[in-house]
C-alpha positions in Angstrom: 0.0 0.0 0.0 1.2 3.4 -0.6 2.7 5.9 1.7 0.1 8.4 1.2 -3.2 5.9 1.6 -1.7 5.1 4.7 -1.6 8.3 5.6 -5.2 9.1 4.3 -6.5 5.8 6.1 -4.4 6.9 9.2 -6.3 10.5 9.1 -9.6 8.5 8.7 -9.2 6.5 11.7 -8.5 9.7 13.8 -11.2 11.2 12.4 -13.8 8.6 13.2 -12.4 8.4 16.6 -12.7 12.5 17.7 -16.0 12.3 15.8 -17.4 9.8 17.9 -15.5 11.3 21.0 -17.1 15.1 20.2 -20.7 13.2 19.2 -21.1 11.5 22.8 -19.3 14.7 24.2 -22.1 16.8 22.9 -25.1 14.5 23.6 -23.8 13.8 27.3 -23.1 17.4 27.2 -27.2 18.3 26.5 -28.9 15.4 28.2 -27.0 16.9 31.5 -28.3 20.1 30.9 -31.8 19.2 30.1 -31.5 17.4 33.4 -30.6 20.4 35.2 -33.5 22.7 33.8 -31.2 24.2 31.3 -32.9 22.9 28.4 -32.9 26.0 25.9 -31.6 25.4 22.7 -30.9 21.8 23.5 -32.9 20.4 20.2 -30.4 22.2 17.9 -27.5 20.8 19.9 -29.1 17.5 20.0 -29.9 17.3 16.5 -26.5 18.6 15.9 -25.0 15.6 17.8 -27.3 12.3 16.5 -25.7 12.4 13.5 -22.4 12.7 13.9 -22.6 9.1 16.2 -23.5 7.3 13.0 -21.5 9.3 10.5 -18.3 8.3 13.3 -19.0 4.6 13.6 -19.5 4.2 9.5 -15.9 6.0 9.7 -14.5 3.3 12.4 -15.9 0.7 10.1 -14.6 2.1 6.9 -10.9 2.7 9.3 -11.3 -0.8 10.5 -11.7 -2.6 7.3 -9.5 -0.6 5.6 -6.1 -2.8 6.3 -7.7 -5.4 4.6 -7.3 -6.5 0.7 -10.4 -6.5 -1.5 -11.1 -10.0 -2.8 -10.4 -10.1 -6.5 -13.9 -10.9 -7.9 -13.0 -11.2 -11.6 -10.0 -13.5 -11.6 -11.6 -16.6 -10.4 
């Protein structure tokens, strides 16, 4: 594999993993604060936040199954 896929595939994996860190950041972050009474402007937040979780764990798979070679489909 080349130098700079590597390096792309490394930037994905960090990517998926502050995503997902910042996505339950945020959703902990506004479920607290509706908790507390301090619920004002928590729906944009919170629908700020639900998609980033999935968007995250698609770039974890994508980071995860990345190392691995393609089966050749039309040699066979």
């Amino acid at each position: 594999m080349p130098r700079s896929v590597r390096l792309a595939m490394v930037g994905v994996r960090v990517r998926a993993l502050l995503s997902l860190a910042a996505g339950a950041l945020l959703l902990s972050l506004v479920s607290d604060a509706v908790g507390h009474g301090g619920g004002e402007g928590a729906g944009l937040l919170r629908s700020g936040a639900m998609p980033s979780v999935p968007v995250a764990l698609a770039l974890v798979l994508c980071g995860a199954l990345s190392g691995r070679q393609a089966p050749n489909w039309f040699d066979r």
